[in-house]
N, C-alpha and C positions, 0 to 999 in steps of 0.2 A: 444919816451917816451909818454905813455898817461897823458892826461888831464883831471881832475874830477872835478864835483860840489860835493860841500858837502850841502844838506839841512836837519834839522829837522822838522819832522810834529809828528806834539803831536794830538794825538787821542785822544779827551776826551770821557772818561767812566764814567756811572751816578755814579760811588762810588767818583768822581772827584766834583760834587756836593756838598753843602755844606746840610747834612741834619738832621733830628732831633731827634738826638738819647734824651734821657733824663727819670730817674725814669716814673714806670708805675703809671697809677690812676689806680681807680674800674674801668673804659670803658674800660682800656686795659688788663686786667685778665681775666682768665676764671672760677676760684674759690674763692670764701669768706671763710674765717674761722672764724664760727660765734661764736664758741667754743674753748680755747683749755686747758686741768687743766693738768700737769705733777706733779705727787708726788712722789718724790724721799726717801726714807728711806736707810740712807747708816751706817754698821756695822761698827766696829773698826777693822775688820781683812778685811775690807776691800769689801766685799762682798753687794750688796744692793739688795732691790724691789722698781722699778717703777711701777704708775697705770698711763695711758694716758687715759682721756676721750677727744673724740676731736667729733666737729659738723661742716662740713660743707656746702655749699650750691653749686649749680653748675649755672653759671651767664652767659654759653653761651655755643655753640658747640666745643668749645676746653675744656673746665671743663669736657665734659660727659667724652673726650677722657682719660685725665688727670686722672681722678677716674673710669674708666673704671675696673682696675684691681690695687686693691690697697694692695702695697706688704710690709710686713715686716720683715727685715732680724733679724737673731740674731746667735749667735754662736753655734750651738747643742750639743758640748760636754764640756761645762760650763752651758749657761743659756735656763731657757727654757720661753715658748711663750708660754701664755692664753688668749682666746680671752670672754670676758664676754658680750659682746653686738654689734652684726654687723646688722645695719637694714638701710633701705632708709625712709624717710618721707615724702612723698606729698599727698599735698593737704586735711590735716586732717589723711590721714592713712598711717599706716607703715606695712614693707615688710621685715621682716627678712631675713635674709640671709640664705640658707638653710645648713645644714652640707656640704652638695656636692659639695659647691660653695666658700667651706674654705677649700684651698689645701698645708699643709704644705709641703715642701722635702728640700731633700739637692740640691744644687746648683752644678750641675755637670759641673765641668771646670777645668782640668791638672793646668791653670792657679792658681789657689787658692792652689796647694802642698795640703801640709798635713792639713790642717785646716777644721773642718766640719762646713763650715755655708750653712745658711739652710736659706731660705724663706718662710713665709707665704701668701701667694695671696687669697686676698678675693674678689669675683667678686660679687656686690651690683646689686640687684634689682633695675626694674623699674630708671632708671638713665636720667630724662628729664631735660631740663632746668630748675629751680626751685625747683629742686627736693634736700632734705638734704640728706647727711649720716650722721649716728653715730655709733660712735668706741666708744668703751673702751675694753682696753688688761692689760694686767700685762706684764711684763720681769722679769724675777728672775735673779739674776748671782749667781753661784752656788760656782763661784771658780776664786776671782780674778787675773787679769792678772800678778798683783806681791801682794804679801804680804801686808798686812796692808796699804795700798794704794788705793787712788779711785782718780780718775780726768774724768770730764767731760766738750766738750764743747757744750754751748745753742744757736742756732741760731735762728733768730727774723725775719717774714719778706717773709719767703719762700714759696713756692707752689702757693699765690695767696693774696689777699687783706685779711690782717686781723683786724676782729675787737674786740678780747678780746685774752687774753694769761694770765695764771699767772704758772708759775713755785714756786711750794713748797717743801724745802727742811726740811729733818730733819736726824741729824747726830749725831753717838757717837766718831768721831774725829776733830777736829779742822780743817776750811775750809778756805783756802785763794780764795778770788774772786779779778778777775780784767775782769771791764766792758766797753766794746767798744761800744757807743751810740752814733754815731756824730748826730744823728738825734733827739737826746734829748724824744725820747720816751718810758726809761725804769723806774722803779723807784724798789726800792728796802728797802727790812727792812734790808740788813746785814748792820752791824759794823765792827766787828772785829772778830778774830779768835775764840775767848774765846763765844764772845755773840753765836756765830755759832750754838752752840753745844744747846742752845735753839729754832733753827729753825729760818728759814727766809724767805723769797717768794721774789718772782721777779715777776712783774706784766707790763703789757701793758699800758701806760696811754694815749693813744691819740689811737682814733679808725681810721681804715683806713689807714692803717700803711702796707707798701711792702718793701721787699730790691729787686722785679725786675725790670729789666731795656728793653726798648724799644727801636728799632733800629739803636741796638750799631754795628758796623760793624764789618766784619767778620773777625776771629781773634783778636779780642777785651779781653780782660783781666781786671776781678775786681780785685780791690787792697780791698783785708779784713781789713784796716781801715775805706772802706768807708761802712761798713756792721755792723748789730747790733749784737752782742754777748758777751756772759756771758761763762769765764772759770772760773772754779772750778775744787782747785786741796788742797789733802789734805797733800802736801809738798813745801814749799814755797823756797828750797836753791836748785839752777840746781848741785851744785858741789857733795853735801850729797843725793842727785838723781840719778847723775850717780855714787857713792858709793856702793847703794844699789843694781844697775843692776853688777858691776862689779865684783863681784865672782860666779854670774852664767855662764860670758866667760871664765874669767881665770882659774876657775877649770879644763873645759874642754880643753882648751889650753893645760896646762898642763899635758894632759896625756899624756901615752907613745904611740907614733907612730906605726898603725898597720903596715903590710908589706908593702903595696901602699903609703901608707903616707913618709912611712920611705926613699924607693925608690928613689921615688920624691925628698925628701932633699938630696939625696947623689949625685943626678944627677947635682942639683942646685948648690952645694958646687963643684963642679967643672967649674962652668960658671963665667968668670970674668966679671965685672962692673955689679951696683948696677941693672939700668935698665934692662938688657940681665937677671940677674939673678931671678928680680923678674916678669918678661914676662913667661919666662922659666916654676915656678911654676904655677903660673894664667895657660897657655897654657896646663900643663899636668892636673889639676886642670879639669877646662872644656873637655877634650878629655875624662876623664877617669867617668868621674860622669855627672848625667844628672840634671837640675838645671828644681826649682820646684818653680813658681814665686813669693807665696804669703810666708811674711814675721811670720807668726803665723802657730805654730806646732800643732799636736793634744794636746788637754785639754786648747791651748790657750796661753800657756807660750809664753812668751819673748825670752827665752835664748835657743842656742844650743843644740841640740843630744849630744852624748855620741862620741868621734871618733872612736869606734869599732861598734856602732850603723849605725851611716854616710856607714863607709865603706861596712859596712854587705849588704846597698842596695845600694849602690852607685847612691844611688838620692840627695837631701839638698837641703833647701831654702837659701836665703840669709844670713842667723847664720851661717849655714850649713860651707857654701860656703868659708864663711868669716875666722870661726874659723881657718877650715885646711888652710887658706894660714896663720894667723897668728902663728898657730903652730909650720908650717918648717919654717918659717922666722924668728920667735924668735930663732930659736934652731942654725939661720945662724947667729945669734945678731944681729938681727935687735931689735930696740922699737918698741915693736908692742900698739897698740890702736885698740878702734871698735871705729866707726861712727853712731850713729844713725842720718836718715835723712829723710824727706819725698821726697820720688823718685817721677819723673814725668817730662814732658814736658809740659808747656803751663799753668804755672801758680806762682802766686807771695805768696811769705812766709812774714811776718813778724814775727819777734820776741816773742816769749811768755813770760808773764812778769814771770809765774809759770809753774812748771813741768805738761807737760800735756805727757799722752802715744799716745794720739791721734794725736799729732803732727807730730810721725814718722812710716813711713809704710815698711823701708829696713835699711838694717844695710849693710856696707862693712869695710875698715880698712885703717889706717894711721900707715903708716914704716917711722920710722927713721933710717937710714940707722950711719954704726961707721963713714961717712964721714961729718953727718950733715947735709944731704940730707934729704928733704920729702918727701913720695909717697902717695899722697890719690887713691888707689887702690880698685877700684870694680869688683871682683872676678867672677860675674854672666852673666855679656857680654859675648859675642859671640868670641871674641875675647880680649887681651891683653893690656892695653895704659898704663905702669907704667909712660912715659914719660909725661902725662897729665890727666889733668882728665873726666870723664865722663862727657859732659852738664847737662844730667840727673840728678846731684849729685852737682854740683856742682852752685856758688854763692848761698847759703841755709845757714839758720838756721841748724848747726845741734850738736847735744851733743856728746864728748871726752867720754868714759869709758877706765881707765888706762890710762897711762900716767903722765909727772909731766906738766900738766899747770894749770897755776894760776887760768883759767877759761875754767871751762869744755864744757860751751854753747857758742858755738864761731861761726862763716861763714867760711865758706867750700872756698875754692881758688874759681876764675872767671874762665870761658876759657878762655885763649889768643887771642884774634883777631888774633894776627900777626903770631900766630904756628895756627893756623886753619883756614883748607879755602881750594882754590881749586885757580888754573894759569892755564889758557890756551891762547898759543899762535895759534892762525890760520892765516894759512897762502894761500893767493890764489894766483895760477898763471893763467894767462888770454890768455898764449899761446897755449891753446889748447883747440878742441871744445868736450863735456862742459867744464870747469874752472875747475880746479883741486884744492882740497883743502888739505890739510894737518895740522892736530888736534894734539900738542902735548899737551898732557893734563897731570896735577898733581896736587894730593889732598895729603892735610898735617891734621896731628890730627884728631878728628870727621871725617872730610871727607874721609881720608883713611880711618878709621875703616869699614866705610858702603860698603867699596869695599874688605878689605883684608880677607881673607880666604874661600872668596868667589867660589874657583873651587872644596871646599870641599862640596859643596851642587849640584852645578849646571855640565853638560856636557859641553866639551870644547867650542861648538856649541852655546849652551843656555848660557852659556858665554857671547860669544861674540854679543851676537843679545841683549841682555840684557844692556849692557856695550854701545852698538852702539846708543841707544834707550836714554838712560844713560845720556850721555855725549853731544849727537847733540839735543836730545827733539824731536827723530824723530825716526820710525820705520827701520829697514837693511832691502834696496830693490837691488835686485839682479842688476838691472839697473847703481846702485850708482856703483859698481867696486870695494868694501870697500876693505882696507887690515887693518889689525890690529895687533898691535905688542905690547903682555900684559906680566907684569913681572909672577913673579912665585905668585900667589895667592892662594899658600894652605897652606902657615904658617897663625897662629893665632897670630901674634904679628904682633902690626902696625907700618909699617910705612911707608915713604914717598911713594905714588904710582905713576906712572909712565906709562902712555897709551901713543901711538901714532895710529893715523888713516891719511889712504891717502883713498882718495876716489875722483870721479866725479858724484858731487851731482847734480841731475837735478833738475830743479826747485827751487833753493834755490836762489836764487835770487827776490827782487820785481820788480813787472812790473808798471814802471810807464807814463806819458808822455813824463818823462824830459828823460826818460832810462832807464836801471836795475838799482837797489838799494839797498846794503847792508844792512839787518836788525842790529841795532847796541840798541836795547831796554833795558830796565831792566823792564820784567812785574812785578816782586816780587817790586819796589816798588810802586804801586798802591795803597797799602791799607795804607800808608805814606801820601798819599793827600787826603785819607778822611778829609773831614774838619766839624766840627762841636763844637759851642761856650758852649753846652750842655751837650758834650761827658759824659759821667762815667766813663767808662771804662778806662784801659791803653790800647795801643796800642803794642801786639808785632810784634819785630821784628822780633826774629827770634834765633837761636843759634850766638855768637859772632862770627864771622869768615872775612877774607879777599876777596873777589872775584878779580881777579884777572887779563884781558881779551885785550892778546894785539892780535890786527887787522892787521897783514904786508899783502899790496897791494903789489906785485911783480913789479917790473919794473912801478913806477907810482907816477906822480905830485901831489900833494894837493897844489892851489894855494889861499895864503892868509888862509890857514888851521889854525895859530897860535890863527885868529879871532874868534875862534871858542870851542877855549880851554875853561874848566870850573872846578872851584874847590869850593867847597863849605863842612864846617867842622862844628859838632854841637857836643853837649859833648854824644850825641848817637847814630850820622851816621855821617861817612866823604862819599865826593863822588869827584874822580876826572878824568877830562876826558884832555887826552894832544892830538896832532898830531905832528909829526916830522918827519925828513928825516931819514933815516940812509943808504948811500951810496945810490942806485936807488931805492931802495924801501918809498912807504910813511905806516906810523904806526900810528893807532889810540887806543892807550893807556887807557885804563879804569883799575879803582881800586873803588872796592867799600868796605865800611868798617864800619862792623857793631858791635858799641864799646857794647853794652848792649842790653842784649834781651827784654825790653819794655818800652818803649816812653811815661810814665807819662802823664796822662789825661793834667794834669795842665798848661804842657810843650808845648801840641800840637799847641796852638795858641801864643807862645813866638814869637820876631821877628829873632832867629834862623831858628827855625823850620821853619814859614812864607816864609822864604827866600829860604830856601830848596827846600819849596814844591814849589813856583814859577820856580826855576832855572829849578828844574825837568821836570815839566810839558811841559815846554818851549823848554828845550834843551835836556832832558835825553832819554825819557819814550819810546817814538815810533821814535826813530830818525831813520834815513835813509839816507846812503851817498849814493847820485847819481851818475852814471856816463857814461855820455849824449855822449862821443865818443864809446862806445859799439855797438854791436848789442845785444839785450836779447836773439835772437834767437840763436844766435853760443855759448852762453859761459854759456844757460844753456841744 
């Protein structure tokens, strides 16, 4: 029986550093805005004109970059874009813009569906250091997004160092404002809803005022409390908000089932248990229609096509998509709901205290199943998870339409750490030259998703070279002797997956003085020991999930191994590492577990965290079991 050392060597990397992330000044900008006047005029059916006149100045070689090409988007089949004054000013003179150099079009991208937006790119003269622009545009909205409705939100702070702002409104319906200022530099004339309706301004008071921030590290996350903004919305109740959105789904809900649709539910109504059944539609759902990503139809509406519409092109965006699984699923009795939410990876929602539309950019659906059961179900993946929910979708703000809850603006489920995630056991034997290893690998929730119905795109081939690359973080070389044994990956419903790989990996071993050396790392948490007392930002982690990663040495001692064990638990990463015998083999145990996807600025220097981040550095990051009775040369 062999005999091993087990050592850790922690690599320090300069992000292991402690260093100075914190709000920028004017030295670290590259634009002033020496100007900026927004006037809003907004109708009672909801419809308004803005006039922007803005001035700014360029303060270094990243400014020219920055205003190099300066774009404005807006909707073309609602509002439209006039531009009244584009020129540059240095040095005493100015430089118009020429017509040629003002290029409106549509935005060509599948990604956008049915929505026509359009940009305007205006490229500025003469653009030196010191050098001003000045803008002034109109926006008209020709046709608001719902009825009688208008919400907008204001952001303070962006592009570069500002030294004046004032926003004036004037309105013929009643405006609820709520203002996020931690930086105490806004000030305002509104009152109340009623004063509104005589005009108010919001203005700048303190010059030299930025919300950006300087070498925050990567993957770093603002939290928009710590950001200046002003929402205005001219309905103050989320419950009488989602009222007014909910008979533009239900209508369409409620029609009659073309042939496909119909199909579909009669297939369904023969599938027992809740989940199989609502996989099933999802699955035929995507197979049969092609999904069109942006959440805004032509003219800009909110709500659903017609289901004879949908069907006719068998495309739909997220309404689209939504509606028909809510349709055959009412019709199996399920309760059905819509969700509105803002989709996305890699970013923090809070709460709106008012109905904002800009809050939400995808809509999917909530089944109550006659058991009592929930599905928050997003119909426009690539594949099926009634069993869980999207990350994308989920721990959000997001709004209920239909349904009976007492409060329609509620938080979407978490993922579960402990149903998502990925186990792998490898396994090596050292009786034969090189080392044989053996990968049985399983991914649960999220993780299956990104693997299952994967042979429906890829050749058997491209599969496996894919998958090999995948799961080891390393290319399939003919050398290695890979074999692979993959379940059946062309259904679109997820669930647990299941790989095994044997191979003789060469080189996979470290070379050291003491011997070869087990890589036993966690790079992914590096950006966990950024340290800084400064930070802004959160810190994410990551989607919640369990890692999983047991190590069996074949035929082999760890002595005094238990010295070595480490656990360490914070309320947004646990990490634990055991070693044990089990019969001749020794087993090095890893579980890592990532409760919440971002790590609160606030948090990062708590004596949790602290503790963490020492343990890690020490014993996690770059560790390395040696083992000094080897030869490197035969076993890799």
């Amino acid at each position: 029986m062999m005999r091993f050392l087990f050592l850790f060597v922690a690599f320090l990397q300069i992000s292991f550093f402690d260093a100075h992330s914190r709000w920028a000044t004017r030295e670290d900008v590259g634009v002033a805005v020496n100007f900026f006047q927004r006037d809003i005029n907004i109708k009672k059916d909801g419809t308004y004109q803005e006039r922007f006149h803005i001035k700014m100045t360029i303060l270094n070689e990243s400014g020219r970059d920055q205003l190099a090409l300066y774009p404005i988007f807006y909707n073309g089949s609602s509002e439209k874009v006039k531009i009244l004054k584009a020129q540059t000013n240095d040095k005493g003179t100015s430089y118009k813009v020429s017509e040629n150099n003002i290029v409106d079009k549509a935005i060509a991208s599948s990604e956008l569906g049915f929505d026509e937006l359009r940009k305007v790119s205006i490229a500025f003269p003469k653009l030196g250091v010191n050098a001003q622009i000045e803008l002034i545009f109109e926006r008209q909205v020709l046709e608001p997004s719902l009825s009688n409705f208008a919400s907008f939100s204001l952001s303070f702070g962006e592009i570069g160092i500002w030294e004046h702002c004032v926003v004036n409104i004037k309105t013929e319906m009643p405006l609820y404002v709520d203002i996020n200022d931690p930086h105490h530099i806004l000030e305002t004339s509104y009152v109340n809803p009623e004063q509104s309706m005589k005009g108010f301004s919001i203005h700048l008071k303190n010059k030299d005022f930025t919300s950006l921030k300087v070498n925050e590290p990567q993957g770093s996350l603002t939290n928009p409390k710590k950001l200046t903004w002003v929402d205005v919305s001219s309905e103050k109740i989320w419950n009488r908000f989602s009222g007014k959105l909910l008979p533009g789904y239900q209508s369409v809900m409620n029609q009659k089932h073309p042939p496909i649709l119909e199909a579909i539910w009669k297939k369904a109504s023969e599938v027992k248990g809740d989940v199989e059944q609502i996989n099933m539609i999802t699955s035929e759902i995507i197979r049969l229609f092609h999904y069109l990503g942006d959440w805004r139809t032509v003219k800009n509406q909110i709500f659903p096509r017609d289901l004879k519409t949908i069907v006719e092109t068998q495309t739909g965006d997220c309404k689209d998509f939504s509606v028909m699984l809510a349709s055959i699923a009412q019709k199996l009795g399920y309760e059905t709901s819509f969700v509105l939410v803002y989709r996305g990876f890699n970013n923090i929602l809070v709460p709106e205290v008012f109905p904002l539309l800009q809050s939400f950019n995808h809509v999917f659906v909530r089944l109550k199943s006659q058991t009592g059961k929930t599905y928050w179900v997003d119909p426009t993946n690539a594949v099926s998870m009634a069993q869980g929910i999207f990350p994308d979708v989920a721990d959000r703000p997001v709004l209920i339409i239909g349904g009976n809850d007492a409060q329609k603006y509620q938080k979407s489920p978490a993922v579960n750490p402990e149903k998502n995630g990925v186990a792998i056991e490898h396994t090596i034997r050292f009786d034969s030259s090189p080392a044989q290893h053996i990968i049985d690998y399983e991914a649960t929730g999220h993780d299956a998703a990104l693997i299952t119905g994967l042979s429906l795109y890829m050749s058997e081939k491209s599969l496996e070279e894919y998958l090999f690359d995948y799961i080891t973080a390393e290319p399939l070389k003919d050398e290695d002797a890979a074999k692979m044994i993959l379940p059946n990956l062309n259904s679109r419903d997820v669930k647990t997956v299941k790989i095994k790989i044997t191979m003789k990996k060469k080189q996979y071993f470290k070379k050291t003085n003491l011997g070869p050396g087990i890589p036993l790392g966690y790079q992914s948490l590096e950006k966990i020991l950024f340290n800084s007392e400064q930070q802004v930002n959160d810190m994410s982690l990551g989607i919640p999930k369990t890692l999983f990663r047991k190590t069996r040495l074949k035929n082999t001692s760890i002595p005094g191994g238990e010295a070595f064990n480490i656990s360490v638990d914070t309320p947004y990463i646990r990490i634990n590492r055991e070693m044990v015998r089990e019969n001749k083999d020794s087993l090095i145990i890893d579980k890592l577990t990532i409760k919440k996807p971002y790590l609160p600025a606030e948090a990062l220097n708590s004596e949790d965290i602290k503790r963490f981040r020492e343990l890690v550095k020490e014993n996690i990051l770059e560790s390395i079991y040696i083992m000094p009775n080897l030869d490197y040369a035969k076993i890799s």
